[in-house]
N, C-alpha and C positions, 0 to 999 in steps of 0.2 A: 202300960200293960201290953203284953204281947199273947196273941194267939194263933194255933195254926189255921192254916188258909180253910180245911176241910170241917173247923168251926163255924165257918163264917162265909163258905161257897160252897158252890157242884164243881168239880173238877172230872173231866170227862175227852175221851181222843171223839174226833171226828170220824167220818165214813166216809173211805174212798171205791167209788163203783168201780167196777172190773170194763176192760175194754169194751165188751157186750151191751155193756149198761149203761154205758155211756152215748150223747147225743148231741147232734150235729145242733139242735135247738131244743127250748123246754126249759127245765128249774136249772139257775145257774149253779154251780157249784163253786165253789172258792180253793185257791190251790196258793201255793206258795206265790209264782210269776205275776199274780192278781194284786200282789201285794207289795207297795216301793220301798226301799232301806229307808224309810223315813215311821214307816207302821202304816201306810195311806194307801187307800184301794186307787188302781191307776185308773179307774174307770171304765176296763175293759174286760168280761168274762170271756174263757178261750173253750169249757168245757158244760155241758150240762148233762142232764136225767130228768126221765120221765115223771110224771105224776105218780106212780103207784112206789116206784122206788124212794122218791120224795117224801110219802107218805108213809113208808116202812121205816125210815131212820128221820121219822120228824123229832125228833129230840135231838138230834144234830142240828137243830135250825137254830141259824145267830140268831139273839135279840140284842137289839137297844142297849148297852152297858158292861153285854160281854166283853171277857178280854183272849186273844187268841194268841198264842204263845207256837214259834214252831217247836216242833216237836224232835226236829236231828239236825247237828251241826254239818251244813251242806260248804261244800268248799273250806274258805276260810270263815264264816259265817258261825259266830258262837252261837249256842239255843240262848233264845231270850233278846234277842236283839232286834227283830222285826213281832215282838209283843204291840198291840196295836187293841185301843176299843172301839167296840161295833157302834155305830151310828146307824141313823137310817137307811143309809146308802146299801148298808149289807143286810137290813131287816129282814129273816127270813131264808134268805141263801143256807144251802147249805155246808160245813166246813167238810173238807176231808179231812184223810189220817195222818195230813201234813200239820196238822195243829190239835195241838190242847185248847179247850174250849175251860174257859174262866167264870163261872157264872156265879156271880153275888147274890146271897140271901140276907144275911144279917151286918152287910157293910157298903158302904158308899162303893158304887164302882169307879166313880172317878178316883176316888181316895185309892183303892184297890189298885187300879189302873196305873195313876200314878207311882204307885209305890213300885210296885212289878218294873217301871220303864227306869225306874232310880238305878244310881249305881251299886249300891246295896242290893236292889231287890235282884237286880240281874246277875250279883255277883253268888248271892244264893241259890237261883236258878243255874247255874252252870254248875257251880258244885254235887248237884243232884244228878247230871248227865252220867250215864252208866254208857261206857263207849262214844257211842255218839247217839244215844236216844234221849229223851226225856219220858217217863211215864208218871201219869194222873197220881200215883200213892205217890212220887217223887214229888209232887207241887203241893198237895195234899197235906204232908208234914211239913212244909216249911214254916218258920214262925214270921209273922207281917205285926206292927205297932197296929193295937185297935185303940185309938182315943174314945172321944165321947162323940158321939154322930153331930155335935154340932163343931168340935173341931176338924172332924174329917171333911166336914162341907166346907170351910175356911182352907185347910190344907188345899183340899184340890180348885176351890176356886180362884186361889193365889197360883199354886202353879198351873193352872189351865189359862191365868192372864197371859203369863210366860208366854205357854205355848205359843199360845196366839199369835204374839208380839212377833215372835220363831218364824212362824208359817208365814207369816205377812211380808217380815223379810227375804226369803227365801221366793214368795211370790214375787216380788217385786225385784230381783235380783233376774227372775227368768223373765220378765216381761221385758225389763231392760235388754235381755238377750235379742228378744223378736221385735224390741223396734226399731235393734241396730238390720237387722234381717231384711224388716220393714223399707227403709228407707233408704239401705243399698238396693235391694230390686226396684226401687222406685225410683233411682238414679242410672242406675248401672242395669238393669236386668237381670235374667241369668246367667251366670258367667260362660255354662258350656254352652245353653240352645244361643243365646247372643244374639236375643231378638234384636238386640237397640242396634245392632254393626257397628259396633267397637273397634277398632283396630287388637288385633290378640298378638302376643309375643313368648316365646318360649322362655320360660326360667333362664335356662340356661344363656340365651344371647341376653340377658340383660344381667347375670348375676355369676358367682361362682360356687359351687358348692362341695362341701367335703366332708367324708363320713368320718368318724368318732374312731379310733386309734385302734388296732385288730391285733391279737396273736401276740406275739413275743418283745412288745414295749411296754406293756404293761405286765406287772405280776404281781402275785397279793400281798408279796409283801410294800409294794407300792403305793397301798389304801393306808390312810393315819387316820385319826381325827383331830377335826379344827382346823384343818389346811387348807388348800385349795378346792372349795368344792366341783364335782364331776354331777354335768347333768345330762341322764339319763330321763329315757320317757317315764319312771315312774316321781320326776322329778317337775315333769309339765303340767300341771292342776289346774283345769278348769281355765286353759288358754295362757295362764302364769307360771314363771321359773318357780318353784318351791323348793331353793338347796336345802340338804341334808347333810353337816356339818360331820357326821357321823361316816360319809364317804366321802373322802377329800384325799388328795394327793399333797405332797410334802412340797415344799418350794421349789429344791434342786428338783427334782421329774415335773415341774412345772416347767417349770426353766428347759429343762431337756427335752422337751417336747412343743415348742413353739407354735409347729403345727396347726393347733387341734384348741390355741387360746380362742376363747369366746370375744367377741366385743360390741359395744351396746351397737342397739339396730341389727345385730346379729338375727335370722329366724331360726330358733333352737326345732326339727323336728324327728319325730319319733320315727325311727326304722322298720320297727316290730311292732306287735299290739296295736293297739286302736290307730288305724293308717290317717295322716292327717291332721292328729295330735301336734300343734307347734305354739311356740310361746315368741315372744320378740324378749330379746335382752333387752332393758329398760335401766341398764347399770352398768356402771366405769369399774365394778370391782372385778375383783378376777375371777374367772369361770373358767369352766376347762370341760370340754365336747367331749363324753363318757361314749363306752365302745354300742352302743343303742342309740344313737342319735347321729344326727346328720347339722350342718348350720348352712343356712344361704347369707351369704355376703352380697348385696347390692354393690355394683358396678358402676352406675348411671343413676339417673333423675327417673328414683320412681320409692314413693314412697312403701317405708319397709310395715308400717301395722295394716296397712290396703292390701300388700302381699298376704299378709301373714292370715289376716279376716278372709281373704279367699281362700288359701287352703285350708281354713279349720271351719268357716264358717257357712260354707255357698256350699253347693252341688259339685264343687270343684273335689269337698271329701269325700264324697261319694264313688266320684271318680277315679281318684285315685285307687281308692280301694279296692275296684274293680279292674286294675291294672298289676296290680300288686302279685308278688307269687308268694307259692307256699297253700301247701293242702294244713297242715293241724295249725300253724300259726300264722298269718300273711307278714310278708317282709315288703318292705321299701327298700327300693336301692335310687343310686345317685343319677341311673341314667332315665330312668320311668318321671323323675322329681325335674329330671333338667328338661325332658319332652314336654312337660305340661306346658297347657297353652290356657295364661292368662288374659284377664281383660288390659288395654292398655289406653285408658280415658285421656286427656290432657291433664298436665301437673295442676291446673287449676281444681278439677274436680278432686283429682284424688288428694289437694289438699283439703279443701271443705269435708269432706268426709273423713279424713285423717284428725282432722281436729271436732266432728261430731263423735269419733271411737274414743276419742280421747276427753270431752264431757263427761260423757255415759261413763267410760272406769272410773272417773274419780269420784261419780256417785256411789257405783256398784262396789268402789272402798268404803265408802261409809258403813254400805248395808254390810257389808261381809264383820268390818271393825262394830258395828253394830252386833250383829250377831254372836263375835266372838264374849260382847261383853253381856247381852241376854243370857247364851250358854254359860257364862261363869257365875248369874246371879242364878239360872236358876238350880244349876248345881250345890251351890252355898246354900238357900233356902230351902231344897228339898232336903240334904242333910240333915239341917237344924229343925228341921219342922220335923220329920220323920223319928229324930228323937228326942222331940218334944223341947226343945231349947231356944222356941219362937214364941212371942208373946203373942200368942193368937189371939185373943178377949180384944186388940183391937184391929182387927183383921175382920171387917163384913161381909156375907158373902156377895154384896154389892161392890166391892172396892174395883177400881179403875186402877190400872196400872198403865202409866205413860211411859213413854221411852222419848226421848228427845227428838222434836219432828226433822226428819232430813229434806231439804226441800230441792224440786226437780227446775234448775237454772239451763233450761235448753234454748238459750237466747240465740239460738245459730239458725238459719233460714236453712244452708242448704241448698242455697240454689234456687229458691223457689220463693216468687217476690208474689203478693196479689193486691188489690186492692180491695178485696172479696168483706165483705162483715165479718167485727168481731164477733163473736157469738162468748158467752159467759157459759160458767158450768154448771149454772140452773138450767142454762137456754139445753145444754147437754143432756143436761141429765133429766127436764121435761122429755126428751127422744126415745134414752132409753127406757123410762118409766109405759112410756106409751107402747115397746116393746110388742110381737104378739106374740115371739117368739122367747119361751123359758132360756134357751140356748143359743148363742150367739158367737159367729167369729167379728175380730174388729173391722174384716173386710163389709160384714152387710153391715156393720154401724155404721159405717163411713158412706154406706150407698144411699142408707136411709137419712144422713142428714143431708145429704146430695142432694137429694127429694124433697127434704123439710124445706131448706132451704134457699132452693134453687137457683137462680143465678147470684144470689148471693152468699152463696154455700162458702165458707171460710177454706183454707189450704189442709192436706191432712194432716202435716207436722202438725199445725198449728192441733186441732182436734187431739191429737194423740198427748199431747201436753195436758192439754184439761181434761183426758182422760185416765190419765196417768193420776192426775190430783184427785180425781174422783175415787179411782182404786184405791187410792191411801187413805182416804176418809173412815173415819171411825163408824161411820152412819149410810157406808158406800150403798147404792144403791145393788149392786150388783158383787160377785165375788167370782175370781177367777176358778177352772175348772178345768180338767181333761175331757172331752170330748171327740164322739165321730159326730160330723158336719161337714155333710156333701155340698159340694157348690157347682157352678156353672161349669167351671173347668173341671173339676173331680167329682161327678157325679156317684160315682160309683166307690168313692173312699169306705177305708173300711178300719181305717187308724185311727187312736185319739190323738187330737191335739192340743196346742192350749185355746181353750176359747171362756166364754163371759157367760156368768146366768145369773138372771134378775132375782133378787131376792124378794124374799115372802115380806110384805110388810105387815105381815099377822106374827 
């Protein structure tokens, strides 16, 4: 059975205050930026209003199961695609006229919810866009599947498993990030302040470097498909080469252009856009240095993913950036890239570290090959379930949905020998339990079991492993977070991070 949304919710725009009305502090209001391409509040309001303005447009105020849909396609950004439902976190806030507000009366809002973030439900949502708006009588008429409310609670508690599974991944794929973060400052330092006195060396005296083929060697008709791929920075993903088959060069202009071939250990980096942006060639196949990119070629004895992890992952990006020219778009050029002054450790360290990056990716494979295959079930399932071609009758809304556990093998020291106690992940997770603090970075965990345990206090890899295992836990004590959390050295922070909060065991 199908009916429309306006049978079955309030469908209603937001209120956005005028500059006047708007306040330095007071009732947060929610605006598009508050909100991540994933549908998750990042945890930081940037805009509020006063009490009495609050109180004129309380019908604007999220609850609990709303669903908030934006309301104009910004950039490249379809309407419907940062659709996202209210939890506690936004209980109350109020939305502006940046979103449609979704509000369930006679349907599950998970169900609802769900259905809207389907590819169905958003493919009707875009069809409704008149230029580039969306309006209330537009969401209003659309037709949504209404089963029987106990299929809808099965619908969405099967794909709300999903999700889950989604997030955890995704979680665990960025913790992975900062304990690589972790355990270079903890070896190496900062790369620019260079607290440890490192010896530093310029790119350029240790490497070669050569930008990506300009002006009259290449022309369009020179693009095929399925040939040689050309990588470009829109081809660097999340620190990895991602060719696109679909822009490649033909063999002969391969051929003809020797130049500009890739070769593994190559550091592929981006010219334009996100300064910084580089990937290491990890492959003997052929590749070919698109006119957006730049490659450093190692010279000498110095490992090329240690290069590559400082300019994409240290304060070393930062820097660059800051050196970069160009007012609407920053560019990179070859002589700012051959000036930088890296860290230059002994070959010993930046081997152990070369091979602790190199653990960590072929976890952080798993999870992504994980994820690729949660997003294909739960695409199949929300289909089938949305028209009704799932045998829900044995679907509880208890069921447990597992995914195959991947487990974290960081048998590498590092460098760092103790004879200190093991400590077990009860003995941990006694610590964080005793917590006082709802909010936590891993820096004061590590200071409090410093404390707990005091001269017997274990090494911190070691901690970060049985912390690591405790995050994955079905029953974790704790769940990751965004947070602002000032400390000793940043007293005055005013950014979320990623940091830990103790869960309610109610």
């Amino acid at each position: 059975m199908m009916d429309r949304i306006e049978d079955v919710a309030e469908v209603f725009n937001g209120k956005t205050p005028s500059k006047n009305e708007q306040r330095v502090k007071g009732i947060p209001i929610l605006k598009i930026r508050d909100i991540d391409a994933n549908g998750k509040f990042n945890g930081k309001f940037g805009s509020f209003v006063d009490e009495k303005f609050y109180k004129k447009h309380s019908r604007k105020r999220l609850k609990p199961g709303d669903t908030i849909i934006l309301n104009a396609a910004h950039n490249t950004n379809y309407v419907g695609n940062k659709n996202a439902i209210v939890g506690d976190d936004l209980d109350g806030i109020l939305a502006t006229g940046e979103w449609l507000i979704v509000r369930p009366i006679k349907i599950d809002p998970f169900f609802l919810n769900s259905y809207l973030k389907s590819f169905e439900g958003k493919q009707k949502i875009r069809n409704e866009v008149k230029g580039i708006h969306l309006y209330p009588r537009d969401v209003q008429r659309i037709k949504i599947p209404f089963p029987s409310p106990n299929e809808q609670i099965r619908i969405a508690t099967l794909l709300s498993k999903i999700e889950s599974l989604i997030a955890k991944r995704k979680k665990s794929i960025a913790y992975l990030d900062e304990l690589l973060k972790s355990i270079f400052m903890e070896m190496f330092g900062d790369p620019v302040r260079n607290e440890k006195g490192w010896e530093k060396i310029k790119i350029g005296e240790m490497a070669t470097i050569r930008i990506g083929p300009f002006g009259s060697l290449l022309h369009a008709e020179d693009y095929v498909k399925d040939g040689i791929p050309l990588i470009n920075p829109s081809h660097i993903i999340a620190g990895k080469i991602v060719p696109d088959n679909n822009l490649s060069l033909s063999l002969e202009k391969y051929m003809e252009l020797k130049n500009y071939h890739l070769k593994r250990n190559d550091v592929v980096v981006a010219r334009r856009g996100e300064i910084g942006r580089c990937a290491l060639v990890e492959t003997n196949k052929r590749l070919f240095c698109g006119t957006g990119s730049m490659f450093i070629r190692i010279s000498n004895g110095y490992y090329p993913n240690f290069l590559q992890f400082q300019i994409y992952k240290t304060s070393l990006k930062d820097f660059l950036e800051s050196k970069s020219k160009g007012v609407t778009m920053k560019n990179l050029n070859s002589k700012i890239l051959s000036q930088l002054k890296i860290l230059n450790p002994p070959l010993e360290l930046q081997t152990q570290f070369a091979s602790i990056i190199e653990k960590v990716e072929t976890i952080k494979q798993q999870y992504f090959n994980s994820l690729d295959d949660l997003g294909t079930l739960y695409g199949a399932l929300s289909q089938k379930a949305f028209k009704g071609e799932l045998e829900l009758s044995r679907i509880t809304p208890g069921i447990e949905i597992k995914a195959d556990p991947i487990s974290f093998d960081f048998s590498f020291s590092a460098g760092f020998k103790s004879d200190s106690r093991n400590i077990t992940s009860s003995d941990l997770e006694k610590v964080i339990k005793k917590y006082e603090l709802d909010v936590f970075s891993f820096d004061e965990l590590w200071n409090k079991v410093t404390k707990s345990f005091e001269q017997s206090a274990p090494q911190r890899n070691e901690i970060e492993k049985l912390f690591i295992n405790l995050l994955e836990k079905e029953s974790s004590p704790m769940e990751q977070v965004f947070a602002i959390i000032s400390s000793e050295k940043d007293k005055n922070s005013s950014s979320p991070q990623i940091a830990f909060k103790v869960c309610n065991e109610n």
